[in-house]
VMD Tcl script that builds the backbone (N, CA, C; Angstrom):
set m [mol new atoms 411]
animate dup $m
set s [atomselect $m all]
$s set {name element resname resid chain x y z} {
  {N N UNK 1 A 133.066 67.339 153.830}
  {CA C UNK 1 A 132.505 67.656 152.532}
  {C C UNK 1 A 131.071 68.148 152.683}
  {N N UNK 2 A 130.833 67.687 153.849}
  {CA C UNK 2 A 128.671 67.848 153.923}
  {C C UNK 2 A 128.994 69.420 154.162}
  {N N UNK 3 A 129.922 69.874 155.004}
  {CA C UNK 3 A 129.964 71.419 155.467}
  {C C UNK 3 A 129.990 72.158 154.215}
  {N N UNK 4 A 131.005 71.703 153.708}
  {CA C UNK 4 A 130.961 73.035 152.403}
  {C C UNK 4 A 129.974 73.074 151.656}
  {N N UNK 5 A 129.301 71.884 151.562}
  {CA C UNK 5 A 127.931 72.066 150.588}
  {C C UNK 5 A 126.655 72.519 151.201}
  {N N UNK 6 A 126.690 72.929 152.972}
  {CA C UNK 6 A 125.458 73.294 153.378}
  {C C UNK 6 A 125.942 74.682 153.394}
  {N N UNK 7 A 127.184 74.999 153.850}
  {CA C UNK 7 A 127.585 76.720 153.912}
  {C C UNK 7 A 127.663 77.432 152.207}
  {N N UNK 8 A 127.866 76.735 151.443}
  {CA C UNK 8 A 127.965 77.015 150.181}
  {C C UNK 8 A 126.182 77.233 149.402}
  {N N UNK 9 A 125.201 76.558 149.805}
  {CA C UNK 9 A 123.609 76.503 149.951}
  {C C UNK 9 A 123.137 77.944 150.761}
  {N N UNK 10 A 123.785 78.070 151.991}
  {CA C UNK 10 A 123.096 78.897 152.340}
  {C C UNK 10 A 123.682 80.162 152.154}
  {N N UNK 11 A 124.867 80.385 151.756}
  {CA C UNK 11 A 125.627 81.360 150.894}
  {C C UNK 11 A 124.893 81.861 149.958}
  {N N UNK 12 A 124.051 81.018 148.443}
  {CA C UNK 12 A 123.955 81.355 147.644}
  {C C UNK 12 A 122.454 81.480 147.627}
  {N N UNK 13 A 121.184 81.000 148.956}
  {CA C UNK 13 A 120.148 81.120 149.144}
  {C C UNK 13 A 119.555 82.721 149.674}
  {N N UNK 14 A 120.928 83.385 150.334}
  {CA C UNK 14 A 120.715 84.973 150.888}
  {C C UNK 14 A 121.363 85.857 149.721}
  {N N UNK 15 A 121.932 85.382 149.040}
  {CA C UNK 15 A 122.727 86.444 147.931}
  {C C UNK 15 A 121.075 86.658 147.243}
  {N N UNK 16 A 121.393 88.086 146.472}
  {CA C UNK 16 A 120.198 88.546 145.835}
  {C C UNK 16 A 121.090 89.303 144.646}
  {N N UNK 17 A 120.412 89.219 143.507}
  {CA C UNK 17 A 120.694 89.549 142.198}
  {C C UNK 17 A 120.705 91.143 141.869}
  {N N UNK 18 A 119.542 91.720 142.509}
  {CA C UNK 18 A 119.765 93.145 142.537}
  {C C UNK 18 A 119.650 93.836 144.123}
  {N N UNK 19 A 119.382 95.465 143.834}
  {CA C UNK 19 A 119.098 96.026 145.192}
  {C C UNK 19 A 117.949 95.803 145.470}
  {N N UNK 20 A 116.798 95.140 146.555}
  {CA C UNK 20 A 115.767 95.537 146.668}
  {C C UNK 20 A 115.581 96.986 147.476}
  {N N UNK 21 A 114.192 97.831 146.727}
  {CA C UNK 21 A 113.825 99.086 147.671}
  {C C UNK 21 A 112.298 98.935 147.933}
  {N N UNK 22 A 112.174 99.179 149.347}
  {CA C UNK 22 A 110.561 98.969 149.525}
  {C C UNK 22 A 109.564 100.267 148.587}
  {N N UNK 23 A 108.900 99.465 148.107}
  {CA C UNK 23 A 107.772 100.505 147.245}
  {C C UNK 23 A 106.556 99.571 147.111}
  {N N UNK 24 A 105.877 100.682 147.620}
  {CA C UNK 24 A 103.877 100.605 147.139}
  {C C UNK 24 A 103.426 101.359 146.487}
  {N N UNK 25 A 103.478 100.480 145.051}
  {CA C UNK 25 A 102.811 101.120 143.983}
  {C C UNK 25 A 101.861 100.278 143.334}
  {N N UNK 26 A 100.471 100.440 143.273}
  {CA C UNK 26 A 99.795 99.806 142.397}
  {C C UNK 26 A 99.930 99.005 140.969}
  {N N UNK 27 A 99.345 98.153 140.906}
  {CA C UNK 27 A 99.775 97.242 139.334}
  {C C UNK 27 A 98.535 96.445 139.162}
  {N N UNK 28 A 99.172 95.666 138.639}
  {CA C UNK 28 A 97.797 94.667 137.775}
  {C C UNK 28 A 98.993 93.691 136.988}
  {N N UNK 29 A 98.291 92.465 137.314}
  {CA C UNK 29 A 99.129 91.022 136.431}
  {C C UNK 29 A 98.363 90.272 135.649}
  {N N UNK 30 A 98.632 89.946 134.491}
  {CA C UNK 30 A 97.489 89.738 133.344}
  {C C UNK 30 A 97.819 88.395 133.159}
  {N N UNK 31 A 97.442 87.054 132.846}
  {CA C UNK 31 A 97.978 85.493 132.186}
  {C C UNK 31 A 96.586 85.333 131.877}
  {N N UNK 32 A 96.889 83.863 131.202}
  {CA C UNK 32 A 96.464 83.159 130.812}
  {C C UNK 32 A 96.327 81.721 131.511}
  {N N UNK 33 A 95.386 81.240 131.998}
  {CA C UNK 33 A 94.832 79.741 132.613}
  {C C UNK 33 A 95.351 78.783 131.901}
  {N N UNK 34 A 95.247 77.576 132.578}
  {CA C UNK 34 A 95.314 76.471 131.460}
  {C C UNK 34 A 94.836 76.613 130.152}
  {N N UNK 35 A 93.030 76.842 130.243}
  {CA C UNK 35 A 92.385 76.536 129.570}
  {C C UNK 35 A 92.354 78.098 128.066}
  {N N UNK 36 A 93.369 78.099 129.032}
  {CA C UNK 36 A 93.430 79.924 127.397}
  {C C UNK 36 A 92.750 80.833 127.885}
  {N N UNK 37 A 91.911 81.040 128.859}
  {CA C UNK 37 A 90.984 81.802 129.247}
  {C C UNK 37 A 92.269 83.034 130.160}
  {N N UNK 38 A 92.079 84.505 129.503}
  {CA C UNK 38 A 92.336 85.834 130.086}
  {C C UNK 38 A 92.007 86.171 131.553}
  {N N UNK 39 A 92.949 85.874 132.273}
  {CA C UNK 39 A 92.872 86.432 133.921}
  {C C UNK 39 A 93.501 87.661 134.065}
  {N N UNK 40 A 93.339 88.559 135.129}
  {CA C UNK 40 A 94.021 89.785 135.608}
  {C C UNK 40 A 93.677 89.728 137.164}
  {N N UNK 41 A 94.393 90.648 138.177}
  {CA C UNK 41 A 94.260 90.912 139.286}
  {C C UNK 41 A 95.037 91.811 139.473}
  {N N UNK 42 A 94.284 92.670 140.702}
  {CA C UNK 42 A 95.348 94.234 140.914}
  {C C UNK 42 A 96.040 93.633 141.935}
  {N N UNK 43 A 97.222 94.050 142.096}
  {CA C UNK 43 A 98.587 93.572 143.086}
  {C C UNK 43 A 98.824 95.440 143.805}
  {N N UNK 44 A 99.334 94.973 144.738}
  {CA C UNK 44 A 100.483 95.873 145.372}
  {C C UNK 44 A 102.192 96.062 145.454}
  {N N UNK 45 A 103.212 96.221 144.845}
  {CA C UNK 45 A 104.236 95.829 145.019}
  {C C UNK 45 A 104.799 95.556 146.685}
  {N N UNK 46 A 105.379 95.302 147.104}
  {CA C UNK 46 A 106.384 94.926 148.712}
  {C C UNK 46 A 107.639 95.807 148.195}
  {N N UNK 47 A 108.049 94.871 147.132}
  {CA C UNK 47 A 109.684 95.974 146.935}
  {C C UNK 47 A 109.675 95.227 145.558}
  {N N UNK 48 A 110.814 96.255 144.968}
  {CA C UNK 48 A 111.611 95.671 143.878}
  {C C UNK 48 A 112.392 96.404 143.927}
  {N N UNK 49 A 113.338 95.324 142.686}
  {CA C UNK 49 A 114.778 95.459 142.169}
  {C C UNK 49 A 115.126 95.815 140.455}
  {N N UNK 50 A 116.120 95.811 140.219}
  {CA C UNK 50 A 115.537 95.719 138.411}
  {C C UNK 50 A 115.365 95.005 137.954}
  {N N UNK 51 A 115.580 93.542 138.558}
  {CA C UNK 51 A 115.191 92.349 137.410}
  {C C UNK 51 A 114.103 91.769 138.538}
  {N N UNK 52 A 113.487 91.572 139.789}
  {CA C UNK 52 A 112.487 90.989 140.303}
  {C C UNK 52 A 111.500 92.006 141.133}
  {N N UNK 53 A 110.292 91.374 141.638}
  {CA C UNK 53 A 109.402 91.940 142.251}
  {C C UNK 53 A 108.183 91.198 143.270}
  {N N UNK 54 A 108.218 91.753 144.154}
  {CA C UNK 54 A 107.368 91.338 145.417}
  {C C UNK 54 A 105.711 91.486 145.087}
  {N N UNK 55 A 104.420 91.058 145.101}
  {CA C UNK 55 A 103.836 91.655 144.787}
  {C C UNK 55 A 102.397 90.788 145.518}
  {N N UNK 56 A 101.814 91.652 146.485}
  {CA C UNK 56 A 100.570 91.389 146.937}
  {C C UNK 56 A 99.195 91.321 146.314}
  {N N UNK 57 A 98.504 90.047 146.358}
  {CA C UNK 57 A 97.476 90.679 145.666}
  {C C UNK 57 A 96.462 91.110 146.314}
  {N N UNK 58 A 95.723 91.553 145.509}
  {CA C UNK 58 A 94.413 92.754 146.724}
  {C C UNK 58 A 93.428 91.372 146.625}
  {N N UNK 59 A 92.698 90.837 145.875}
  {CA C UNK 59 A 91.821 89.333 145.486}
  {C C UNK 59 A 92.534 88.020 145.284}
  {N N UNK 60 A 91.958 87.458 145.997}
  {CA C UNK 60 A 92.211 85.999 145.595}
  {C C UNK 60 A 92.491 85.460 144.469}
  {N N UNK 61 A 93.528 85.241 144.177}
  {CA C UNK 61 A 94.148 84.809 142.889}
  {C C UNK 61 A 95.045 83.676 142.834}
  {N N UNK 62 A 94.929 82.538 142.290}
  {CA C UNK 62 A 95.854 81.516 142.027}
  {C C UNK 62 A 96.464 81.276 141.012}
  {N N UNK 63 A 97.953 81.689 141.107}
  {CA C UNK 63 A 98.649 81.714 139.598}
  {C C UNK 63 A 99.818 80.453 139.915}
  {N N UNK 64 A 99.755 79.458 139.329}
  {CA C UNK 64 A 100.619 78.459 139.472}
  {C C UNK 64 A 102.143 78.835 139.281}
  {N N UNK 65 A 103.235 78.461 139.909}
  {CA C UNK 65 A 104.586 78.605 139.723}
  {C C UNK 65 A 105.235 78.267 138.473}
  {N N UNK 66 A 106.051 78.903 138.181}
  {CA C UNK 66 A 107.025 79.003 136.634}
  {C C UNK 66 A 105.680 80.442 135.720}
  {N N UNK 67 A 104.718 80.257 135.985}
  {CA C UNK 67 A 103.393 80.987 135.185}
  {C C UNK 67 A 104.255 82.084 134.518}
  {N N UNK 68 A 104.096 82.515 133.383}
  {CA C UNK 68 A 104.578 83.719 132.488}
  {C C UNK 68 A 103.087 84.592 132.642}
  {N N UNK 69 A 103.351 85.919 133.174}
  {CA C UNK 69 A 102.688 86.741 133.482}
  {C C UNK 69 A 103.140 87.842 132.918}
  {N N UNK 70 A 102.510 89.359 132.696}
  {CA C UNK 70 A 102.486 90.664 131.670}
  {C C UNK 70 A 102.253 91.232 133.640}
  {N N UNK 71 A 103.239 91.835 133.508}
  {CA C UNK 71 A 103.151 92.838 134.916}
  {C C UNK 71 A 102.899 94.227 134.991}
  {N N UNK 72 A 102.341 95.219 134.872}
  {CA C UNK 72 A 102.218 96.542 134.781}
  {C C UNK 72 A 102.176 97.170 136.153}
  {N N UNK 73 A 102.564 98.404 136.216}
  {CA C UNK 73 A 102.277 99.536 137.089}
  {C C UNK 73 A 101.444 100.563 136.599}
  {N N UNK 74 A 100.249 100.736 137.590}
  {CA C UNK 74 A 99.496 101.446 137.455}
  {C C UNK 74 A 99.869 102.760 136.461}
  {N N UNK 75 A 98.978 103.663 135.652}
  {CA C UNK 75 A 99.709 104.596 135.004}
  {C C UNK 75 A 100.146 105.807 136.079}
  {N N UNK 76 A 98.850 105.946 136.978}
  {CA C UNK 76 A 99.334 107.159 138.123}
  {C C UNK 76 A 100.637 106.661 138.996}
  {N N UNK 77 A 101.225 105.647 139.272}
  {CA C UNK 77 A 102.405 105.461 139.747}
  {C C UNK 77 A 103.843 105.269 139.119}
  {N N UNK 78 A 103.272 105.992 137.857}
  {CA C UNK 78 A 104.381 104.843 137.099}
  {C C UNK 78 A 105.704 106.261 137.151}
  {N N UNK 79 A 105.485 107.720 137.456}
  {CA C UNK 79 A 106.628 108.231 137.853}
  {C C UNK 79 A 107.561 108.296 138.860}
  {N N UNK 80 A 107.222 107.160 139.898}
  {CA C UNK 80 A 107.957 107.283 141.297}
  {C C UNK 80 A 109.507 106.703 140.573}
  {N N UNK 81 A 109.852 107.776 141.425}
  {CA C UNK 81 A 111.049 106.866 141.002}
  {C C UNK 81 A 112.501 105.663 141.458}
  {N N UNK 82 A 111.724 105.644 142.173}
  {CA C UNK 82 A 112.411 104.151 142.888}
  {C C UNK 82 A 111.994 102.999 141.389}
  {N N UNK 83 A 111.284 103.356 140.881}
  {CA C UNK 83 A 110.734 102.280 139.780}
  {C C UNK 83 A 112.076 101.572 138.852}
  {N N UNK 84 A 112.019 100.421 138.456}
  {CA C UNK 84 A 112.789 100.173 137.153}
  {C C UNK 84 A 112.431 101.053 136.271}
  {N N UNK 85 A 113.479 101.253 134.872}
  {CA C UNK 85 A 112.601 101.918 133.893}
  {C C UNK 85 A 111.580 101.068 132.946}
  {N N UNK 86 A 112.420 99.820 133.486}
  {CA C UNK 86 A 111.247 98.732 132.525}
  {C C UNK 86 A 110.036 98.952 132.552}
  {N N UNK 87 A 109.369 99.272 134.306}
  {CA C UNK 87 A 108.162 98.980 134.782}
  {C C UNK 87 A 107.397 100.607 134.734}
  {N N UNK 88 A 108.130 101.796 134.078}
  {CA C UNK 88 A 107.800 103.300 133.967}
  {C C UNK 88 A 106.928 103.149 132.579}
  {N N UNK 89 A 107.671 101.892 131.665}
  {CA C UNK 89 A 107.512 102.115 130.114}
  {C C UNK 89 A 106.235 101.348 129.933}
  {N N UNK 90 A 105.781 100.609 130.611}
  {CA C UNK 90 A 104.495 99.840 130.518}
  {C C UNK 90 A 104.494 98.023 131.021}
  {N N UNK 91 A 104.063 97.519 130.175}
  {CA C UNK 91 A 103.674 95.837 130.484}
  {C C UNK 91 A 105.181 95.427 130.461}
  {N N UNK 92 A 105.601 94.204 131.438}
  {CA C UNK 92 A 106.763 93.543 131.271}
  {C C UNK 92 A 106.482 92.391 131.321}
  {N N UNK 93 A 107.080 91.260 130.360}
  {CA C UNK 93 A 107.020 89.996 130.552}
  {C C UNK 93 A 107.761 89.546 132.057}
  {N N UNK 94 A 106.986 88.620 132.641}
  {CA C UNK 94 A 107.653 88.167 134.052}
  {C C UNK 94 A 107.538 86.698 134.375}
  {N N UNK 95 A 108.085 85.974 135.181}
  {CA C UNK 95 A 107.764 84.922 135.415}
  {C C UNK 95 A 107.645 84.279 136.779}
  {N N UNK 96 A 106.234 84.080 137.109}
  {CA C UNK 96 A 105.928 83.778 138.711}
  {C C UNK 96 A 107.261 82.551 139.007}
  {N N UNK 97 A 108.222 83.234 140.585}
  {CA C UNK 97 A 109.292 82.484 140.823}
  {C C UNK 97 A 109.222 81.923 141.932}
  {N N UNK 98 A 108.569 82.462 143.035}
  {CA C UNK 98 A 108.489 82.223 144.118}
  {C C UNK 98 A 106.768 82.483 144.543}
  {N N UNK 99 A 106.038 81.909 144.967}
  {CA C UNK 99 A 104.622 81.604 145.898}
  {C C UNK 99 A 104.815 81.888 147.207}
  {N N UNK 100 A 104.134 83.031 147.260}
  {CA C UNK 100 A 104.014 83.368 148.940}
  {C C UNK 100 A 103.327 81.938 150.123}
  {N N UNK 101 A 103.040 82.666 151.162}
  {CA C UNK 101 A 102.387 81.789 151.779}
  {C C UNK 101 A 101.369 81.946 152.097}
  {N N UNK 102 A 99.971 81.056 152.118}
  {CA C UNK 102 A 98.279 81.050 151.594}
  {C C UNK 102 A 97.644 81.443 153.004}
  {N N UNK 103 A 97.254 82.046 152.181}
  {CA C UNK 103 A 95.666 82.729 153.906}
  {C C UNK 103 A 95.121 81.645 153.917}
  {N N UNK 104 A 94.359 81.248 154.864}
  {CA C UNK 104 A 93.947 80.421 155.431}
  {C C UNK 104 A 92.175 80.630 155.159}
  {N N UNK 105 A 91.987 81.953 155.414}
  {CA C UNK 105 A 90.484 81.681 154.651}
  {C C UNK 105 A 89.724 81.927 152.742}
  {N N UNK 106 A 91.354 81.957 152.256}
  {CA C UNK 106 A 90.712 81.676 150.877}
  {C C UNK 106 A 91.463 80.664 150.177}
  {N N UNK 107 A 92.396 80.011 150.628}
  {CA C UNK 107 A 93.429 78.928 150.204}
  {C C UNK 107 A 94.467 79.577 149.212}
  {N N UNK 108 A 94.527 80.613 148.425}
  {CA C UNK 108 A 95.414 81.416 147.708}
  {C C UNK 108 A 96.147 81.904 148.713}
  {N N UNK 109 A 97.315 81.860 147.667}
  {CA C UNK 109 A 98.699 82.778 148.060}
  {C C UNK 109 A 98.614 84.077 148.486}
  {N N UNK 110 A 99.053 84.845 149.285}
  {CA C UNK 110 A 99.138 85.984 149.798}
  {C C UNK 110 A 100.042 86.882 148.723}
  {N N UNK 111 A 100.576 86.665 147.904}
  {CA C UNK 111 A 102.084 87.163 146.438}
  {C C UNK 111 A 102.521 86.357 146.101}
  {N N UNK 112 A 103.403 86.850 145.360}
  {CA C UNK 112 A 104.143 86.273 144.139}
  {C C UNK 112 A 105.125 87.148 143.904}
  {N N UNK 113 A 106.469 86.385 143.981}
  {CA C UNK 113 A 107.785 87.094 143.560}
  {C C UNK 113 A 107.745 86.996 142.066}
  {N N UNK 114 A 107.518 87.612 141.440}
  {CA C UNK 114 A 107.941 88.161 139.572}
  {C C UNK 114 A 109.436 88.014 139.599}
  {N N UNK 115 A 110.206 87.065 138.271}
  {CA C UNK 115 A 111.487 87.725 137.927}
  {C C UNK 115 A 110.844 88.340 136.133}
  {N N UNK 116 A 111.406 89.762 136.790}
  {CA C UNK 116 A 111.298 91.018 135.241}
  {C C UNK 116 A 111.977 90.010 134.026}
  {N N UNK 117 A 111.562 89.313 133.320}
  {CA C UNK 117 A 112.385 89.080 132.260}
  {C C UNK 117 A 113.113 89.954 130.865}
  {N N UNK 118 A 113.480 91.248 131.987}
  {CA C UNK 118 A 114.741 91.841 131.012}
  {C C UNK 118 A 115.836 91.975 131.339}
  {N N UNK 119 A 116.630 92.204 130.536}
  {CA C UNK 119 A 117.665 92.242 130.239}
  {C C UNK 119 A 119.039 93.365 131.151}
  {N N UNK 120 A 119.256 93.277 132.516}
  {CA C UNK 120 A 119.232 94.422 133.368}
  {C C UNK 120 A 120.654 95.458 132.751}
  {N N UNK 121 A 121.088 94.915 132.110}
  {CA C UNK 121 A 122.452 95.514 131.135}
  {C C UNK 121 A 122.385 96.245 130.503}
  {N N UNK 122 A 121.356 95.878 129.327}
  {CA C UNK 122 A 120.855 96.597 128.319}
  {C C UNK 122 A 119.234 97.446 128.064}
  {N N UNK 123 A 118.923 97.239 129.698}
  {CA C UNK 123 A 117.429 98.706 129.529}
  {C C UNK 123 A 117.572 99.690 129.047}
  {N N UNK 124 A 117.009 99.578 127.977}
  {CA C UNK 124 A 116.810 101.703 127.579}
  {C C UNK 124 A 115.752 102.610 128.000}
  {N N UNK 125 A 116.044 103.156 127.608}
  {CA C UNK 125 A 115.226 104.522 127.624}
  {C C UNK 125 A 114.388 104.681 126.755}
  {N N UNK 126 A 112.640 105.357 126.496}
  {CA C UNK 126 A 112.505 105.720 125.373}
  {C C UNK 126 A 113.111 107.008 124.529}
  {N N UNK 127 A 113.609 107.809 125.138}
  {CA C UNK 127 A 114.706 109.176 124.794}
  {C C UNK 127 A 115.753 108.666 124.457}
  {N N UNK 128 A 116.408 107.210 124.711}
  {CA C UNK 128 A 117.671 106.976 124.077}
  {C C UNK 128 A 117.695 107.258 122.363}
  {N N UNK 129 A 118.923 107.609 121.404}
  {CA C UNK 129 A 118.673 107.222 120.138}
  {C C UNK 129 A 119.374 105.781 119.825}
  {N N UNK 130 A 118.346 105.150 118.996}
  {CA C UNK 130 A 119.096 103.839 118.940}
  {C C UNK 130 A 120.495 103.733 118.208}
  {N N UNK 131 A 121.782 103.299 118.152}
  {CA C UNK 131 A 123.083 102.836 117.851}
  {C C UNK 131 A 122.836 102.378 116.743}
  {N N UNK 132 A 123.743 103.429 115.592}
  {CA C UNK 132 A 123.540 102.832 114.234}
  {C C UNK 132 A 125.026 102.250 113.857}
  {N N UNK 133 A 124.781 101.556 113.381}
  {CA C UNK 133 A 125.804 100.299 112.849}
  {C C UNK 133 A 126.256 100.673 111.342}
  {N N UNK 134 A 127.365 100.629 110.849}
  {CA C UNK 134 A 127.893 100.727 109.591}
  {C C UNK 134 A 127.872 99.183 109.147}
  {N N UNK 135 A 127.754 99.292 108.098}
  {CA C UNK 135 A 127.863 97.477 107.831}
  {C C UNK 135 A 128.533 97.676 106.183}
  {N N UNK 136 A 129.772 96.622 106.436}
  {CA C UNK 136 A 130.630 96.360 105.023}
  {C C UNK 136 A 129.812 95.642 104.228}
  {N N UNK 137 A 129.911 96.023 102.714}
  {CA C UNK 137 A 129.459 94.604 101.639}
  {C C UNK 137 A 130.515 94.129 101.140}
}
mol reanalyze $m
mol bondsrecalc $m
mol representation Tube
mol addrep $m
């Protein structure tokens, strides 16, 4: 019984939710501190997928785990197109998932894995027209 539950662990520890593709594109991650007080820092992406993201920061930054963060891509990068379209259209809600591992001469994390909190089914477009609905009375 111990076997199937360690092969079944490490089964579901390498599966990944989307494709990752390596891309370096500039960004910036915006929260909020405990104390309410407005933080930002410019990041680098590593890679992404459509619903997560790798992301280096250029400064020392400590963003605690679970943290709800506003993720952007720079505006000059935002046509590559390896991009989600989420991350073409502007700010995305995200949520710090994973904590890299800390340099040693500033005690901060080296990144932060983002999961995109949208919806990877239903991304639109801004050129889409939205679906109009008939509705009975």
């Amino acid at each position: 019984m111990n076997q199937t539950v360690v092969a079944t662990r490490q089964a579901s520890s390498s599966a990944r939710i989307g494709n990752r593709r390596k891309v370096r594109v500039p960004g910036r991650l915006t929260w909020r501190d405990a104390s309410g007080t407005l933080r930002f820092v410019s990041v680098v992406t590593r890679d992404i997928s459509d619903v997560d993201a790798y992301v280096e920061c250029q400064m020392p930054a400590s963003i605690p785990l679970y943290r709800l963060v506003h993720f952007q891509v720079e505006r000059t990068a935002r046509d590559t197109r390896e991009l989600p379209a989420a991350l073409r259209s502007g700010k995305v809600l995200s949520a710090v998932y994973r904590v890299g591992p800390y340099q040693s001469s500033t005690g901060t994390p080296q990144g932060y894995a983002l999961r995109l909190l949208v919806e990877p089914g239903r991304v639109t477009t801004a050129t889409e027209a939205p679906t109009c609905l008939a509705i009975a009375n």
